[in-house]
N, C-alpha and C positions, 0 to 999 in steps of 0.2 A: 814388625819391629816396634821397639815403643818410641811412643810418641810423646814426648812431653814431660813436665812434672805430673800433672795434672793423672797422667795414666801409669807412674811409676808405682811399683808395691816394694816394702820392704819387710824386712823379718825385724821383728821386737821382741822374740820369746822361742824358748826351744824347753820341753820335758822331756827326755829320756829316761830308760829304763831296758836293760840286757844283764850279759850273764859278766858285762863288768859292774854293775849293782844300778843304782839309784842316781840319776842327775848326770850334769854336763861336766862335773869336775870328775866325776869315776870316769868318767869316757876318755875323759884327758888323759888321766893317767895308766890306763890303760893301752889306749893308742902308743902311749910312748915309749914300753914296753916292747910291743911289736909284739906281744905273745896275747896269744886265746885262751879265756877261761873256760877250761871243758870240765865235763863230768861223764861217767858210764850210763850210757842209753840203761833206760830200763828195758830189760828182757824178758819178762817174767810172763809175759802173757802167750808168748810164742810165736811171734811175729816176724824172727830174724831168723837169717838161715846163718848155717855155720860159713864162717868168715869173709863176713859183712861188717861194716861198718860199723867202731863202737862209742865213738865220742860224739859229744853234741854242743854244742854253745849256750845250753839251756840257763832262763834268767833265773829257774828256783826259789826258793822261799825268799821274799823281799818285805819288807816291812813298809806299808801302804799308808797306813794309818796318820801319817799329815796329811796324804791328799782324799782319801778314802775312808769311812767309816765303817769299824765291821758290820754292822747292821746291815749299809749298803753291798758289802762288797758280796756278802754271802749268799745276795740272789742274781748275781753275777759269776758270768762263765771266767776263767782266766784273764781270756781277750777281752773282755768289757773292762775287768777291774784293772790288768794294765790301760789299756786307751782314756778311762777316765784318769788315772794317778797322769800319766802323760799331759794330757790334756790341761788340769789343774796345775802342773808342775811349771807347763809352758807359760800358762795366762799369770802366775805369781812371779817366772821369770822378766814378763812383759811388763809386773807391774801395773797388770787390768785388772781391778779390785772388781769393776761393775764391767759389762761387756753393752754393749749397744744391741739387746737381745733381736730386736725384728733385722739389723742391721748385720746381724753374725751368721755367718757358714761353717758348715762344716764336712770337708772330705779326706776320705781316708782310705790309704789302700791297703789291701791283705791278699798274700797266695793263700793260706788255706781257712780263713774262716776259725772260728769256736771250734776246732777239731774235738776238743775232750767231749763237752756236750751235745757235739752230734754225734759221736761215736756210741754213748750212754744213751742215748734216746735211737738210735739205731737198731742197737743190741736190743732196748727193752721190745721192741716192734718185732723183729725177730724171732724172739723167745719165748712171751705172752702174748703178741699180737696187738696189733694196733691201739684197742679200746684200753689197753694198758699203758700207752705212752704217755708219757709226766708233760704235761703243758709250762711247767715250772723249766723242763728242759728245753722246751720247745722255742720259749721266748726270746732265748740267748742261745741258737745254734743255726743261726743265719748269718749269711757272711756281713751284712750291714748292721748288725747286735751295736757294734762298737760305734757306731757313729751315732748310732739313735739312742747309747746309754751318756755318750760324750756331750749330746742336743739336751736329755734331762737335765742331769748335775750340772750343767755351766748355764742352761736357758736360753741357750742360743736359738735362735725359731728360727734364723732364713734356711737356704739350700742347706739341702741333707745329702750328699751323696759314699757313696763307695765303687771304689775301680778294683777289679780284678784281672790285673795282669800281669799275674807271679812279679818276677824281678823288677820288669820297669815300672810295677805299680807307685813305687815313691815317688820319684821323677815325676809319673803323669798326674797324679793326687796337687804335687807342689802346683805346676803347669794348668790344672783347672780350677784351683784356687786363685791363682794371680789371673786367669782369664776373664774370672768370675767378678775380681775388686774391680779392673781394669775398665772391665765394663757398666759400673755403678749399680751392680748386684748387691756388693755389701758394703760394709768399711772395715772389718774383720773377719779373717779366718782363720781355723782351729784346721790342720793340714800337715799328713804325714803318712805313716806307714805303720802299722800293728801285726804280730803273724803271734802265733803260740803254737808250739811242735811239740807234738804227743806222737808216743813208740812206734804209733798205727803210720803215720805221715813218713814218719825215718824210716819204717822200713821197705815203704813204696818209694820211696827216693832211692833207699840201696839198693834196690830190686833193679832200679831203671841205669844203676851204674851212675850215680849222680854223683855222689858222697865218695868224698877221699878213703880208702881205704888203709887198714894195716901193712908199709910195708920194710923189710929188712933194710938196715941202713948203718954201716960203720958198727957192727956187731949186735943193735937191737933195731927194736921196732917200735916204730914211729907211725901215727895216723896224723899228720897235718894238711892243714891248705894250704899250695905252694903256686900263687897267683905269677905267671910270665915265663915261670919254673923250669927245667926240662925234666925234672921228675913229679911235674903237680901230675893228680888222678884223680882230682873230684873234689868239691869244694865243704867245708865243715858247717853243716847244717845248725843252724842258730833262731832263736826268738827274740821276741823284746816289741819296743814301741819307739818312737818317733817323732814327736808332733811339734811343729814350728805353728808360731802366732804371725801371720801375714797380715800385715794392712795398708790401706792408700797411703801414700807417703802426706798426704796434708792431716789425713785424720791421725794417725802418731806427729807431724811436727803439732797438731793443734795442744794436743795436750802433755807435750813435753817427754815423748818418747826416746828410752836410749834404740839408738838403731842398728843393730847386728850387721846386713847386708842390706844388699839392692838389689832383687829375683829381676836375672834379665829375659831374655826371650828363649824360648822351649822350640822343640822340634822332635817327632815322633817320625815313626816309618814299622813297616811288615814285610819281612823278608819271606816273600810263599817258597821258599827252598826248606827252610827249616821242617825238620819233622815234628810232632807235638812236644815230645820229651828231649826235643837235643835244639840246638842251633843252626841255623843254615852258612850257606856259603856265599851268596851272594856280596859278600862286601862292598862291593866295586857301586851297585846300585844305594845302598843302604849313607857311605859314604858321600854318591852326588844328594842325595835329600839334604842331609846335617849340611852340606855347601850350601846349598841354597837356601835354607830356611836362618841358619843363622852366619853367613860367609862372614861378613863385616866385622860383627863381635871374636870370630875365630883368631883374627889378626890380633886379639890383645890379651890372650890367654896366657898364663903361665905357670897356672898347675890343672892339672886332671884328675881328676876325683872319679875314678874307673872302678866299675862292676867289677874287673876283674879278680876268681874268687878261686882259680885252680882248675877248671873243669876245662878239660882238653879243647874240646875245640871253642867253648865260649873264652876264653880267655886269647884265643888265634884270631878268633873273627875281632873283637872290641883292638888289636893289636892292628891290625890291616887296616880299619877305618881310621884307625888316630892317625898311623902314618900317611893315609893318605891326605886327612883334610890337616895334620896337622908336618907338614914336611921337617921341619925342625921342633923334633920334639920339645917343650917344656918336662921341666919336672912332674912326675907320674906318684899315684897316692892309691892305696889297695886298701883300704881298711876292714873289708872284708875278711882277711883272713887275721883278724884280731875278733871284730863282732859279730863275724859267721855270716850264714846268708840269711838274710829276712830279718825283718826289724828296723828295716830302715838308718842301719846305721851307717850310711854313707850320707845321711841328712846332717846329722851331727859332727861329721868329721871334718863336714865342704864349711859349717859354719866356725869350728874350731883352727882350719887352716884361713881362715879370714880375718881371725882375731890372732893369732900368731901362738904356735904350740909345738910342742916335740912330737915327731912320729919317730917308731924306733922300724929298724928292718927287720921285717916278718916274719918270724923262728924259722919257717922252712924254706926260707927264700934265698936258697947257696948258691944255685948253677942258673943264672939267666937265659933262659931259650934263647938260640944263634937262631934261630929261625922269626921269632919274636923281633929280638934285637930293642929290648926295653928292659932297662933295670930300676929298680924302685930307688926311690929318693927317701933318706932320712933325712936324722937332725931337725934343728928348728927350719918348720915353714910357716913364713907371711907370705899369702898370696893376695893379688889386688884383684884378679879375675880369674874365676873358676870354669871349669866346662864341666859338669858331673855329667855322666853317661851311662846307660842298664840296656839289657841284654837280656830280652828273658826266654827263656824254652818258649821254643812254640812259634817264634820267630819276631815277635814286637819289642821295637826299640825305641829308645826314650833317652833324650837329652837335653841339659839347661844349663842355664848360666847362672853364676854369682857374680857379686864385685862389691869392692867395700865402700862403704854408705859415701 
């Protein structure tokens, strides 16, 4: 639990960037919306099969150039040149003109890595063989590119890390950042979540049945995320960036920080029931861990910032655990099926519901699962204490707390 002022951290800065465009005010207004900006998967390489999955939440050409120089961005894979735009987006949010460089961390998490440029330095390996592989590709097609392009551009020299664990990667990245201040590691972190989704990724995720499909509805046809749903069938596959500016709470009062939140105590768990590509069942277990690790704070919750993103049985399991640690629901919050999955936009949405903002109800969100027995909350939500929560294939779960400053 925390202990003290002395070991609190808060958030001072947040950069985003998805397929509702640039910063924390596109997110707003898109949240409030309730609807997803999609676009047609590209197909042209031959990747998909017939009638698969054809939308995507892709962030697309974005204009980088305040945070980003083309010089720099162009020896940069996608995922670097969003995480550094993020990253710079967050620290000029925080108002950190200079950063405490020996004093600064940086972690970040990502499910798939620089897919375009290891896919292109894959192929060339392939094709011509090794002695042909472009070292140019090579530099930026590791899953931790982003964090060690984020350590350049900003100058940050303490811990460098990255987590790789699909969904709950966000959650855990926040969780060992605040571990890290809490323990006089730094006095600043750069902390969040980065993914970039190229045709190759989408259509291993349709393959595995992940991805909401095309289906007949009220005379057409419809492909959305339908998060609680009784007709969701797979969640709308999305990119983008994330990045919150975490610091000790004395080192932002030292120098006049406005303060967003107050990152409360995290709790993780591994449900070995799950299969690699789907969720397990175990709830009942998964639910006593979140009791015990954060029971006390559970008492003072009154919004949920829930993974849940349409995907049959992850959206049942994240439903059974809330009900059981949380017996009188609070108000429930999906933002997922506005900013797709990956990208960390449930980071953005927990700090938007803290500062007070419109969420609208989710385009496909008509018939709430009797089975579920949860229906999403619109209109304006100020919440004082958050629970954000993830779920990711494979079985690892991840949850933490907010509350306002």
């Amino acid at each position: 639990m925390t202990n003290g002022t002395n070991n609190q951290v808060v958030v001072t800065g947040i950069g985003c960037l998805g397929p509702f465009g640039l910063g924390i005010d596109a997110l707003q207004q898109a949240l409030a919306t309730g609807v997803a900006t999609t676009s047609d998967i590209d197909r042209s390489a031959g990747y998909h099969r017939n009638g698969s999955a054809t939308q995507v939440a892709a962030t697309g050409e974005l204009d980088l150039t305040p945070w980003l120089s083309e010089d720099d961005g162009r020896r940069m894979s996608q995922f670097s040149q969003h995480a550094v735009t993020c990253a710079r987006m967050a620290l000029g949010h925080a108002g950190l003109a200079e950063i405490p460089s020996e004093r600064t961390a940086v972690t970040i998490a990502t499910a798939f890595g620089p897919g375009g440029f290891t896919e292109r330095l894959a192929l060339q390996v392939l094709q011509k063989g090794g002695k042909f592989a472009s070292p140019f590709l090579f530099t930026d097609c590791v899953a931790n590119a982003a964090a060690g392009q984020i350590a350049i551009a900003t100058g940050a020299r303490g811990a460098n890390l990255t987590i790789c664990q699909r969904e709950a990667g966000p959650l855990l990245a926040i969780a060992q950042a605040t571990n890290d201040l809490r323990l006089g590691r730094a006095d600043v972190c750069l902390a969040g979540s980065v993914d970039e989704l190229q045709p190759l990724s989408y259509a291993i995720l349709d393959r595995f049945r992940a991805l909401a499909r095309p289906t007949a509805r009220d005379g057409k046809t419809e492909e959305l995320p339908r998060p609680f749903d009784t007709q969701r069938n797979g969640y709308l596959a999305g990119d983008g960036g994330t990045i919150l500016v975490l610091e000790r709470d004395q080192h932002a009062k030292a120098r006049g920080a406005r303060v967003l939140a107050r990152v409360g105590d995290s709790a993780r768990a591994f449900d070995p029931t799950a299969p690699r590509t789907g969720h397990g069942r175990d709830s009942a277990a998964l639910a006593a861990r979140l009791q015990e690790r954060l029971g006390p704070q559970l008492r003072t919750v009154d919004t949920v910032i829930s993974s849940a993103s349409g995907a049959r049985r992850g959206d049942a399991l994240e439903a059974e655990i809330l009900r059981t640690v949380l017996p009188k629901l609070p108000q429930v919050l999906a933002p997922k099926s506005v900013t797709g999955e990956f990208g960390g936009g449930t980071l953005g949405a927990a700090m938007l519901a803290l500062i007070g903002t419109n969420f609208g109800k989710p385009q496909g969100c008509t018939q709430p699962d009797p089975n579920i027995g949860i229906e999403l909350a619109d209109g304006l939500i100020h919440a004082q204490h958050i629970l954000c929560s993830a779920h990711a294939a494979g079985g690892v779960s991840s949850w933490l707390t907010f509350s306002q400053p």
